[in-house]
N, C-alpha and C positions, 0 to 999 in steps of 0.2 A: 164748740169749745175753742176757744182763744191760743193764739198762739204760744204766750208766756204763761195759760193756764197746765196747756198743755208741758210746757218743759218746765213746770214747776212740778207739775203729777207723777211726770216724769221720774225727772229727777229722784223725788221723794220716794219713788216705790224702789228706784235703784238703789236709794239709801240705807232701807230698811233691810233689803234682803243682803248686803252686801256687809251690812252690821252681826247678824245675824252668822255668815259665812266665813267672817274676819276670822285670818292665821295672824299669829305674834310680830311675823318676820313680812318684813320687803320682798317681793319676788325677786330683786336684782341684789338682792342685801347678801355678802359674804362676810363669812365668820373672819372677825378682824385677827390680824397677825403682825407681830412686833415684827418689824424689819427695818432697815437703812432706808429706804424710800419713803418712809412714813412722815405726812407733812400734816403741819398744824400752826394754825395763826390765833396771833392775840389784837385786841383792838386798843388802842388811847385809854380804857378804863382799868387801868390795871392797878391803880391805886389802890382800889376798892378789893384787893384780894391779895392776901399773904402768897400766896404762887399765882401764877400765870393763870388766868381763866383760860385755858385752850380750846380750839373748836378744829376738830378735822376738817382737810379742805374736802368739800362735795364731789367724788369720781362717778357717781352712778349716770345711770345714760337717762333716767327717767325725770322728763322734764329740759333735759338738755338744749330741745330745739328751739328753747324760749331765752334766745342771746341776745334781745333788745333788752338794753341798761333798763331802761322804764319799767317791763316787765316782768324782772327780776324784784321788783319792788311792790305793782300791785296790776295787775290786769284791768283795775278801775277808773283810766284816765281818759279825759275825751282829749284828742290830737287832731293833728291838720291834715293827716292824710301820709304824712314822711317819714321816716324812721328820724329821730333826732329833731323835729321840731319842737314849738312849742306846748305844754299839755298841761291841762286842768284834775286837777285830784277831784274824782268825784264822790269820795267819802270825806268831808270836812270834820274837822275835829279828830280827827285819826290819830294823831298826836300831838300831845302837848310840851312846845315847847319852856325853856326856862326865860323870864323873862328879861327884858334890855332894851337895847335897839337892833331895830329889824328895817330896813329898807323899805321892805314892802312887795319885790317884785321876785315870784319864786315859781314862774313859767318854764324854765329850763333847769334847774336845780336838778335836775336826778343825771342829766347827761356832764355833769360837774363832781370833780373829785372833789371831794369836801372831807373835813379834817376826820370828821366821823366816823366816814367811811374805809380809812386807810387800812390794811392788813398786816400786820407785822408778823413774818414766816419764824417758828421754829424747825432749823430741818437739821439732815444728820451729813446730808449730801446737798450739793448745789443742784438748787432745783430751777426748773424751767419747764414753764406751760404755754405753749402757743395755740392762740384760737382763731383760724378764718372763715369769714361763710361770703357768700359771694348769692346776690339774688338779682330780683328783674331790674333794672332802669337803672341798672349802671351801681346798682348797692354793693357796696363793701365793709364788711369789718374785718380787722384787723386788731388781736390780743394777745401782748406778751407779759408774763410774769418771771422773775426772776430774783434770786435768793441766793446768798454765797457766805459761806463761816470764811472770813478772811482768817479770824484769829481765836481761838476760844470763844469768847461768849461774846464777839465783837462779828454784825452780823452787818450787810450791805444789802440792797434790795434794789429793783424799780417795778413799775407797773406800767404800761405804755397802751394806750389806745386808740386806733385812730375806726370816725364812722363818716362815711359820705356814702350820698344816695340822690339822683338827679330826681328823683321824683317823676307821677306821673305826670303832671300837669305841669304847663309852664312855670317856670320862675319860684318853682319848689327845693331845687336844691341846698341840701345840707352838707356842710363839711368840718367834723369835729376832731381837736385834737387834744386828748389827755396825757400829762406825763406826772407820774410822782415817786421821788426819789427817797430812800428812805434808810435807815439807821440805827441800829438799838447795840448794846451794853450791859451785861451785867455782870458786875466783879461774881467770883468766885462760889461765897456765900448769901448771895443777893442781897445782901445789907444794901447794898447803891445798885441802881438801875438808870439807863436815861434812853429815851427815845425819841427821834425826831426824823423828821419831813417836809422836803421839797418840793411844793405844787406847782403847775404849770398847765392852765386850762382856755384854749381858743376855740371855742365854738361860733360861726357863724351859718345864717339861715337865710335864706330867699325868702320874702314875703310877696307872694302874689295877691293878697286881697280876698282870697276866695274867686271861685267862679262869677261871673258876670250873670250869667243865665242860668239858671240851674234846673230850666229845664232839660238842658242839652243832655245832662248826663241823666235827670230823674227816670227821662223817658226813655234815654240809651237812642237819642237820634243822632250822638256824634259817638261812632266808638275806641275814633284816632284822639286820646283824650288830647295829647299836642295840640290840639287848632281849637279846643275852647275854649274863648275870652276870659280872662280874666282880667281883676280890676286895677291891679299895680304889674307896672312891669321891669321897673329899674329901683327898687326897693330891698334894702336886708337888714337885719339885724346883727349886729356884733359883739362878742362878749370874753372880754378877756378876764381870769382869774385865775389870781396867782397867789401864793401863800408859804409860810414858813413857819413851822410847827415844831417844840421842845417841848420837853416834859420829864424832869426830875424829881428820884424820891429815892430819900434818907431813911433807912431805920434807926429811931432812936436807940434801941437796946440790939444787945447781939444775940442773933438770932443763927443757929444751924437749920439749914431749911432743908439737910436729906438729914432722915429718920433712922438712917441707919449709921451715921456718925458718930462716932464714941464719946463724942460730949455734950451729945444731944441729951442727956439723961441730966447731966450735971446742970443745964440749964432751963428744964421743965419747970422751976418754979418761981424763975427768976421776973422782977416787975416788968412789966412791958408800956413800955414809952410808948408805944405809939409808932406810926410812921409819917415824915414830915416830906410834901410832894409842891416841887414850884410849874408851874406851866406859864409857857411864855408861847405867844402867836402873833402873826403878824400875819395880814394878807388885804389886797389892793385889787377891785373888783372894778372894773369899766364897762358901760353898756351903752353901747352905739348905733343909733339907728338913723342907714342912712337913705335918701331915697333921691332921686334926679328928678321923676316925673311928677307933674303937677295934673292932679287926678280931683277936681272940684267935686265929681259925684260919691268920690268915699270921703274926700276931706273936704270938709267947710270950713275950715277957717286956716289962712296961714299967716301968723302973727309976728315971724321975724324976717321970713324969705318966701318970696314969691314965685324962685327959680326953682332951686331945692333944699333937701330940711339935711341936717345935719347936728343931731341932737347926740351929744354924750354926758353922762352923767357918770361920776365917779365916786366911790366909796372906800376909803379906805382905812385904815387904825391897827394899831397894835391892845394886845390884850396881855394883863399880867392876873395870875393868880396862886393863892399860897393856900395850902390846903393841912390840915393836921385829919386824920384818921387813926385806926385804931385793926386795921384789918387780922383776922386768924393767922399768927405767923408757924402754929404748931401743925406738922401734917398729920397726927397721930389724933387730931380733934376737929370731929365732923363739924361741927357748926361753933358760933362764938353766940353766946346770952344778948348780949348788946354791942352792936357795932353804932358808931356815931365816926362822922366824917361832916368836918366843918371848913368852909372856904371863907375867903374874900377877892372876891374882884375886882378889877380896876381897868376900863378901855378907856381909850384914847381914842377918837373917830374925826375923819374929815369927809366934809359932803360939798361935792363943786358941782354945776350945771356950766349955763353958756354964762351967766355973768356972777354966781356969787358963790363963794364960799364958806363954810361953816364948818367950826370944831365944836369937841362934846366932849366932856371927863364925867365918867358914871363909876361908883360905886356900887358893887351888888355882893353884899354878907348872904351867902345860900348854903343848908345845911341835909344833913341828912341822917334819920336815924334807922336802924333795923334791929328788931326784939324779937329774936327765937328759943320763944322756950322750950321748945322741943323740936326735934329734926324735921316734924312736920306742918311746922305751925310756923308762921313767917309773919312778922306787922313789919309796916314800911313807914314811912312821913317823909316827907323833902316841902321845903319854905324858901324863899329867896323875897328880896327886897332891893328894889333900884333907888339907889339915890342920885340926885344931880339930872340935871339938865333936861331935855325931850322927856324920859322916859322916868322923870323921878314921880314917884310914889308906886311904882309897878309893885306889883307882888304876886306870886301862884303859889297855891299850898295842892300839895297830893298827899291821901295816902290808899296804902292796900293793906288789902288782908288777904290769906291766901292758908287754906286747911289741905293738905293730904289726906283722901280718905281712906286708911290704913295703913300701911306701912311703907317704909322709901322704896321696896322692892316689891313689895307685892300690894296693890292697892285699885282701887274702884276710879282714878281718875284724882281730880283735884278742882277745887271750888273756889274763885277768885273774887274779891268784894272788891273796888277801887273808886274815890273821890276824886275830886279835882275842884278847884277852884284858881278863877284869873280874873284882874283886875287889871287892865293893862290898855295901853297907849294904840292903836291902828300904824301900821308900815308908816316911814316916814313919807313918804311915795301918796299916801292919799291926804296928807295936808299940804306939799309943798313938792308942785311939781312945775317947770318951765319949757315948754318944746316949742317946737314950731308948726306943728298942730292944735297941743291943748297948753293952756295956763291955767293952773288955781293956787291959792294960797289958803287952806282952812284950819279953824282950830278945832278941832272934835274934843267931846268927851272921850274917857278913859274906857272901850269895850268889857264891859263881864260876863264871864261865862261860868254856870256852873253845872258837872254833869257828876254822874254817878252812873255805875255800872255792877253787873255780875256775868262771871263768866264758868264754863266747864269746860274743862278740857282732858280728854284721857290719851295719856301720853304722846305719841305723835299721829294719834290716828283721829283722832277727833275735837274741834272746840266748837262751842258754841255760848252764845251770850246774848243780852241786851245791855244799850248803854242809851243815855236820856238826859237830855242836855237843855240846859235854859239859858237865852244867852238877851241880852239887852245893849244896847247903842253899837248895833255890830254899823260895820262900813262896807259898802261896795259900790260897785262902779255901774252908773243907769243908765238906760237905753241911750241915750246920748257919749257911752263912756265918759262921765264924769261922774266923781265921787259922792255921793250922800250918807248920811248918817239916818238909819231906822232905829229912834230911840225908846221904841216900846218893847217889852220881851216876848219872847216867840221861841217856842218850842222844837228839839228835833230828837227824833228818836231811830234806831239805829238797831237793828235785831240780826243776828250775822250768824252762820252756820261754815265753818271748815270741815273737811276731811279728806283723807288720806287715806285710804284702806285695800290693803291686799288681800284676794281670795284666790286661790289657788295659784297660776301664771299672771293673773289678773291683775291690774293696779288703778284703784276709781279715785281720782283728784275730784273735789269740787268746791267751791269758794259760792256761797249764796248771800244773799245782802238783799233786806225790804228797809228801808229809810223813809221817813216822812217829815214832814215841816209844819208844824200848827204856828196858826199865828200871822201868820205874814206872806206874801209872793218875792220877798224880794231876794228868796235864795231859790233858788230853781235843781231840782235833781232827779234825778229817775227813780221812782218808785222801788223799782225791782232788778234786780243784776244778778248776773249770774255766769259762771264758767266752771265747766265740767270737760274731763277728759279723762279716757281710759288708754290701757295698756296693756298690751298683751307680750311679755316677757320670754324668750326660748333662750335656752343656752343651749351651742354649736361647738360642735366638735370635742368635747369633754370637756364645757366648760371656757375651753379659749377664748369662746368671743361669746357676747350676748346679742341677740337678734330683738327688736322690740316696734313691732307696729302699731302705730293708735291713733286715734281721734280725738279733737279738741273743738269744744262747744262756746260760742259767748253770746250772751244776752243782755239787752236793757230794753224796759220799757218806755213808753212812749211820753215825751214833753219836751217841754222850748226849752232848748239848749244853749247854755250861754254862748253868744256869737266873741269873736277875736277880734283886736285892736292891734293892728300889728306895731303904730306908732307909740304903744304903751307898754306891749309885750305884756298885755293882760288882758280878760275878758269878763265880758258886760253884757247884763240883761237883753233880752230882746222876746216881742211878744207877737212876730210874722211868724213863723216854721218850725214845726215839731220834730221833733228827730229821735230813730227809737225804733221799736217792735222787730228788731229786723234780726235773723241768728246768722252769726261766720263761723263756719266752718273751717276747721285746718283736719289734713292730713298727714301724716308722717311717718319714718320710721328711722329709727334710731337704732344703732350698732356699733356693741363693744369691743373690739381688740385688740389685747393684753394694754397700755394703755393710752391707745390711742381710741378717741367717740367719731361715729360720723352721725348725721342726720341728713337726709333728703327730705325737704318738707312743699308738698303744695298746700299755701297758704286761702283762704278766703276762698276756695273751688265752687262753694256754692254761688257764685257771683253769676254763673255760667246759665241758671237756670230761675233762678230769685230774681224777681223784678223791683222788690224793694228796695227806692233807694237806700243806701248807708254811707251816714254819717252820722260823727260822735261830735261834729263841731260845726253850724249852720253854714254851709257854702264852701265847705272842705269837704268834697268826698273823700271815702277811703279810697284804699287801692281795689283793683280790680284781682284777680285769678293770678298766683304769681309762684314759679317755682322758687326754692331757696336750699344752698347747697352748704354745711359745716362743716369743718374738721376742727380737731384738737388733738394735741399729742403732747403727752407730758414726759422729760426727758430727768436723771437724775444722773450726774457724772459731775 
């Protein structure tokens, strides 16, 4: 029996009896309690909701030990071996963005504050959360969050990041730094709200090229990883973004938004306007790639400098948009019949290389409706349209369906339908790019993709789905890192299993994913993936502190993995070296007290006795056997 038959069988029978044995509650989960310490954030989308969508911030220890940015997001990326490198999503289509212009080059994006991602704190007291962990090869993070009611409903914030990590291998060091400053308002009655934010993001990376030999390490005949060749030695990558984010909104009519205000009653049957929302952005992205040595065996061609390359590309534009919605302003009324929320956008974009410059004015009318006729029953739709320039004729339409089977408290789970359709332009990046490695200039056709999906999920303990996508003139980058267009269609399907489940002290995570591609070679992905990890939960001394030791599993199957371009800060076919079948092992434990988490985690331990090499990226090994040490400690005063 095969290795990933094996932890598929695994797995599987874990699942069943663990389904089976399922309690209601978290092992670490305590019955919540109103108090002054209680913190809760809202994101950028709050238009879309008569109160504040709130979400508690996450205190539990479980899963804690997982404080790499990327991580946080999806355990499914191949990387170069570093905390804060470069990394490939290896579920494509995962999400669908709105259409526009897009760059093209989205290799670092997750180690990037991005507007999306921002948290806007509701607290009652001035909150503060500091996070450090400290691992092998010189790794450090560093996280501060911070929240302050200066005045009533006038609130001040920042979020502060900093990650560097020397790597094991030469000329691997990363050093990132995030800062985003932030600001929200809302008068009295929440008739007027405004929110806004300050980014400020320098990320820079060492590019070694990958190993030279890769014998050296497949075999384990150098184990001082320091003294194995690699192909670039005076090479990095630089990335500056920076941004400036508003967002105001008006209530047309007057609206009492506590339930329990004595003219709340007098106003239940008054018309309602509506709510009218402006959003204004601004942000200026630089990417620098620079390198001293002249290395003919990884690079063949140097078309402006012969000594060294010094390639920066910049992007930059402001973005305005006016929105009219309709959001539930009554809190006394669970759901609204018909919500519609209608925009127009308007950017503004500049694109420079070494010699030219280009602007861009785009129009995009995008809308959205939602129809619930009952508290369980939910239809969705959203449409958008690019007009002007690069990106005119774009368009994506979605929608979903989404049934409760039974009632909002007591029910069997929930059953999700969802569409998609995109008609739409490829990054700017694969038509029109200038360095002193690669030149092209191409015009592609417009990418379509259309998928459809179903999904199950029973409350947070369980989802599972298929989704099935047909895509035609997609673009990527060939064994040569240069761009082509594959304009025939070609199939990819996507069958995914979550869970989450508590049995007695017990806690079983597992994320599984079998993906496949008809049609075509020129998208490359592992069949099969997989991460799994358990816990075992104690509380010490009456509850003061929780004690929590466990194991975490990951897996993928075996195929040629796309190789790195560092000159591109993207990655491209290749069809030498398979990469795959290999499980890392973490171990950990994690520990509550009152509220301060620790973890001590030894990382990848199975290195020690597994002769398989591993790598998630051809000539990047991972790291080798590594202790890693966390704190946190959240302060309220």
């Amino acid at each position: 029996m095969t290795l990933p038959t094996k932890f598929i069988l695994g797995s599987f029978l874990l699942l069943c009896s663990t389904l089976l044995l399922a309690s209601p509650y978290p092992a670490d989960s305590l019955r919540p309690k109103r108090d002054s310490t209680r913190v809760t954030y809202f994101s950028n989308d709050f238009e879309k909701f008569g109160l504040l969508n709130l979400h508690a911030t996450d205190t539990a220890i479980t899963g804690f030990q997982n404080y790499d940015p990327l991580y946080k997001k999806s355990r499914f990326f191949a990387t170069l071996g570093n905390i804060g490198q470069a990394q490939l999503n290896l579920l494509p289509f995962s999400s669908s963005s709105q259409s526009g212009f897009d760059y093209g080059i989205h290799t670092f994006d997750n180690y990037i504050y991005k507007n999306d991602s921002v948290r806007y704190y509701k607290i009652f007291k001035t909150y503060t959360d500091l996070e450090y962990v400290q691992g092998a090869n010189k790794e450090l993070f560093f996280h501060a969050v911070f929240s302050r009611n200066l005045y009533k409903s006038l609130n001040i914030g920042f979020d502060f990041r900093v990650l560097s990590s020397i790597g094991a291998y030469l000329q691997q060091k990363t050093n990132h730094v995030n800062f985003v400053l932030t600001t929200q308002y809302f008068t009295k009655n929440r008739r007027y709200g405004v929110i806004a934010n300050l980014r400020i993001n320098f990320l820079k990376s060492q590019e070694n090229g990958g190993t030279r030999y890769d014998s050296l390490y497949d075999q384990n005949l150098e184990t001082n990883r320091q003294i194995i060749a690699i192909n670039l030695s005076q090479a990095q990558n630089r990335i500056r973004d920076n941004g400036f984010f508003m967002k105001h909104y008006f209530n047309l009519s007057r609206h009492v938004i506590n339930p329990n205000d004595s003219t709340h009653h007098d106003l239940k049957n008054q018309l309602e306007l509506g709510r009218l929302v402006y959003t204004f952005e601004y942000n200026r992205q630089i990417q620098d790639y620079i390198a001293n040595d002249r290395n003919a065996n990884f690079y063949q061609d140097f078309f402006l400098d012969t000594i060294g390359t010094r390639d920066s590309i910049t992007v930059s534009g402001f973005t305005n948009i006016l929105t009219w919605t309709n959001p539930n302003f009554k809190p006394d009324r669970k759901n609204r019949l018909v919500q519609v929320e209608a925009s127009i956008k308007q950017r503004y974009l500049e694109i420079s290389d070494h010699y030219w410059r280009r602007y861009f004015i785009q129009f995009t009318p995008f809308g959205e409706i939602s129809f619930q006729p009952f508290a369980t029953l939910v239809l969705k739709a959203y449409a958008d349209y690019v007009i002007g320039d690069y990106n005119g004729g774009d368009m994506s339409l979605k929608a979903s369906l989404s049934q409760t089977l039974g009632g909002e408290k007591r029910n069997a789970g929930m059953i999700s339908v969802n569409g998609f359709y995109a008609f739409q332009k490829p990054g700017w990046f694969y038509e029109h790019f200038l360095g002193n490695n690669f030149i092209w200039d191409n015009a592609w056709r417009q990418q379509g993709i259309i998928s459809g999906g179903i999904t199950y999920s029973f409350k947070n303990f369980l989802s599972a789905g298929v989704n099935i996508s047909r895509i035609n003139n997609f673009v990527y980058l060939d064994s040569s890192a240069y761009p082509q267009q594959y304009t025939p269609q070609f199939g990819y399907l996507n069958v995914f299993l979550t869970e989450n489940i508590p049995v007695g002290k017990f806690i079983f995570r597992g994320q599984f994913v079998y993906q496949t591609v008809q049609g075509t070679n020129v998208m490359r992905l592992p069949t099969f993936m997989g991460t799994f990890s358990t816990y075992f939960t104690q509380p010490l001394f009456h509850g003061a502190a929780t004690f929590q030791p466990g194991l975490s599993l990951k897996y993928n199957s075996l195929y040629y993995g796309n190789s790195y371009m560092p000159a591109l800060r993207s990655f491209y076919l290749q069809d030498k070296k398979q990469i795959g079948d290999y499980l890392c092992m973490d171990v950990f434990i994690n520990l509550k007290i009152q509220r301060a988490r620790i973890f001590v985690m030894y990382s990848h331990f199975n290195a020690a006795f597994m002769k398989n090499p591993y790598y998630t990226v051809p000539h990047y090994p991972m790291q080798d056997a590594a202790f890693r040490f966390g704190l946190t400690w959240r302060f309220h005063d």
